[in-house]
DRENDO-1510 file (C-alpha; in Angstrom, 1 decimal, always signed):
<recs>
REC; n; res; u; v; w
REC; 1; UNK; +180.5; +134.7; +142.4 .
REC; 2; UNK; +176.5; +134.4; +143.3 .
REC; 3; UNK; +176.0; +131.1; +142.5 .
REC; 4; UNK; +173.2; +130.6; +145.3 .
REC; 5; UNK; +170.6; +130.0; +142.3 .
REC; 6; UNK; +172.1; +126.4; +142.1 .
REC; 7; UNK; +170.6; +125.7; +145.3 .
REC; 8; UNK; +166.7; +126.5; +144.1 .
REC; 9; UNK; +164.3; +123.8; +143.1 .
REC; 10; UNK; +163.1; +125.8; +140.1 .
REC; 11; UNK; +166.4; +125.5; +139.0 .
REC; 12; UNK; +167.4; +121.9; +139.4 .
REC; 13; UNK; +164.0; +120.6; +138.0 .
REC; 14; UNK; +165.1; +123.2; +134.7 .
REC; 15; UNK; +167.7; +121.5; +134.5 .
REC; 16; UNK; +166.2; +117.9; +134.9 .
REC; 17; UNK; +163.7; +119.1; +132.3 .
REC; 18; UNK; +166.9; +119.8; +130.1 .
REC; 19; UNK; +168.5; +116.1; +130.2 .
REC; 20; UNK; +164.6; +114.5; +129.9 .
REC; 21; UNK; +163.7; +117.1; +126.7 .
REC; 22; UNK; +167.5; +115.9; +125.2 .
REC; 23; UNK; +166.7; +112.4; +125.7 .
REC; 24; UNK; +163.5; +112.6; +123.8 .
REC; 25; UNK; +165.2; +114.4; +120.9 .
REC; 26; UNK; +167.4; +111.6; +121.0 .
REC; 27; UNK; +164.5; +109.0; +119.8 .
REC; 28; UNK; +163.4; +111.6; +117.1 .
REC; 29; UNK; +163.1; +110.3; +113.4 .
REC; 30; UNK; +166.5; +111.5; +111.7 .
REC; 31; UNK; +165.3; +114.1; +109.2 .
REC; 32; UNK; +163.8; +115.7; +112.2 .
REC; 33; UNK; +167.0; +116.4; +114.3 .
REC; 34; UNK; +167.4; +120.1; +112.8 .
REC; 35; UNK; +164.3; +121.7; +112.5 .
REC; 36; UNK; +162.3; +121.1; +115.9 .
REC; 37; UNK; +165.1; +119.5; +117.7 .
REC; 38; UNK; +167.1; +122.3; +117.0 .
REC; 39; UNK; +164.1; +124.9; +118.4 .
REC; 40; UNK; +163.8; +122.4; +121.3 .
REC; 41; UNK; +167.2; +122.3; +122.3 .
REC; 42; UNK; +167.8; +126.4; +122.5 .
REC; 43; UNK; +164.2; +126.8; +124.4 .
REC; 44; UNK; +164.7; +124.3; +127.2 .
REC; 45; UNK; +168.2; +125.3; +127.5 .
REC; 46; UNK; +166.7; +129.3; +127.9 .
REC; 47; UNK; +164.4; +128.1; +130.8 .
REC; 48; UNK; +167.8; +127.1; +133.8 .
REC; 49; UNK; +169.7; +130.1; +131.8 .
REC; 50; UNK; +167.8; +132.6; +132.3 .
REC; 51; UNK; +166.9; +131.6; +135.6 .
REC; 52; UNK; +170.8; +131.9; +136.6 .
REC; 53; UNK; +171.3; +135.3; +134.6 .
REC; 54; UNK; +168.1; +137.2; +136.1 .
REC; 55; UNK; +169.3; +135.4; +139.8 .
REC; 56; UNK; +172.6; +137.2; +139.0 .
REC; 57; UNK; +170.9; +140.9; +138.5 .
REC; 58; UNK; +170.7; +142.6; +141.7 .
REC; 59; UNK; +167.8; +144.9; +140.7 .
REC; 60; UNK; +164.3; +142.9; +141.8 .
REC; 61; UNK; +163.1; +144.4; +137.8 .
REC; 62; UNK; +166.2; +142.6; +136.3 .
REC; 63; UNK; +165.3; +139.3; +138.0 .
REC; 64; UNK; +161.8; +139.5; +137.0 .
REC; 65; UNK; +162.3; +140.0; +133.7 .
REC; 66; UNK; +164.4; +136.9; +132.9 .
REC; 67; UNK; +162.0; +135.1; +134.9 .
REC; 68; UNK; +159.4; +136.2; +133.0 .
REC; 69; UNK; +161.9; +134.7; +129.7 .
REC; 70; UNK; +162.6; +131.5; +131.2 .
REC; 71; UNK; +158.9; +131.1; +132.2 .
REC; 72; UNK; +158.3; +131.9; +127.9 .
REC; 73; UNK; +160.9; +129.6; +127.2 .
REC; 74; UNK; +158.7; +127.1; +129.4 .
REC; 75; UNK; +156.0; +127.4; +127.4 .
REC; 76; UNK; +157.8; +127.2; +123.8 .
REC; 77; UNK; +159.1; +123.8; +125.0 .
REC; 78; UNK; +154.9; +123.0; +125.9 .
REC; 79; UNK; +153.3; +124.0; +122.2 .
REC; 80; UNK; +157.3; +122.0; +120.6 .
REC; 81; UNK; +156.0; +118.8; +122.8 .
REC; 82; UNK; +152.2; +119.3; +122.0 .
REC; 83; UNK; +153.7; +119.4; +117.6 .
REC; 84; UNK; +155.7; +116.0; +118.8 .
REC; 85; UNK; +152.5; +114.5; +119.9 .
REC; 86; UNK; +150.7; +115.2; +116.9 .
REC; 87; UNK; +153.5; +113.8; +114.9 .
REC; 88; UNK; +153.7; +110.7; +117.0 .
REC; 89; UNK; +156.9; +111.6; +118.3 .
REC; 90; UNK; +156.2; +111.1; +121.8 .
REC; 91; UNK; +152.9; +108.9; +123.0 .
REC; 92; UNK; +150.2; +110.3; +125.0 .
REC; 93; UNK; +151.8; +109.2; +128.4 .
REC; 94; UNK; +155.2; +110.6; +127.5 .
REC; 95; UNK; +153.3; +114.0; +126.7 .
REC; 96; UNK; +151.3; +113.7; +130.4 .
REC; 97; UNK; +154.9; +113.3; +132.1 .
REC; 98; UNK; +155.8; +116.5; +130.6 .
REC; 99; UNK; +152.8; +118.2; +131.2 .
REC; 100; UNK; +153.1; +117.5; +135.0 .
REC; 101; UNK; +156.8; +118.8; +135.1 .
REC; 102; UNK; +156.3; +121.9; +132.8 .
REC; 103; UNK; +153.7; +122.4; +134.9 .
REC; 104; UNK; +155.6; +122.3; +138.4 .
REC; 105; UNK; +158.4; +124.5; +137.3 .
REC; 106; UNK; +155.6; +126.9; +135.6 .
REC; 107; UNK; +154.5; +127.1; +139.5 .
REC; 108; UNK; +157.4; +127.2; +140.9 .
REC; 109; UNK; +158.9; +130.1; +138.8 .
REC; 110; UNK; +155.6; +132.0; +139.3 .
REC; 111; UNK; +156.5; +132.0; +142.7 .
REC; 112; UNK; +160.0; +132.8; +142.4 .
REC; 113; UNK; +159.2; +136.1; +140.3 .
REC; 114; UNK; +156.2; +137.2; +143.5 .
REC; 115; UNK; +159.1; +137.3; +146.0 .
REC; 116; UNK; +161.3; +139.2; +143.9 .
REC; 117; UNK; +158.9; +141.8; +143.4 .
</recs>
């Protein structure tokens, strides 16, 4: 088993992101735990997931397309926090913390998918 994926930052700061986006849910009002929560929960899980499946591939293609899924995935979980800002979900320096994380594994995926090409 390939599990040398664990060992990437990208990775482990997906999967920080995971924990920190679940805690957030966490604070949501209740009637809200389905409907965005829900879509929350399956994008930020996509983002480490896909990372590990396209690290798996052995074609550079392969890898670059589920980089290039976890990197959308990335993005979904950006416009979901920007919706919980303007429903006062999360304040303004909650939204900032995110923003600089998002945008760190943005980078660092970016990166990932140049040397696999």
């Amino acid at each position: 088993m390939n599990d040398s994926y664990k060992k990437l930052n990208v990775y482990i700061e997906a999967r920080k992101l995971v924990v920190n986006i679940y805690e957030i849910i966490k604070t949501f009002p209740s009637d809200e735990r389905f409907a965005l929560a829900d879509q929350m929960r399956r994008a930020v899980i996509s983002v480490p997931s896909n990372i590990a499946e396209g690290l798996s591939r052995t074609s550079p293609k392969e890898q670059a397309h589920f980089l290039d899924i976890s990197y959308g995935s990335l993005m979904e979980i950006d416009c979901q926090l920007d919706i919980c800002y303007d429903l006062a979900y999360i304040s303004a320096e909650t939204k900032q913390t995110f923003n600089i994380q998002i945008s760190e594994i943005a980078r660092m995926l970016r990166s990932l998918k140049m040397q696999r090409m």
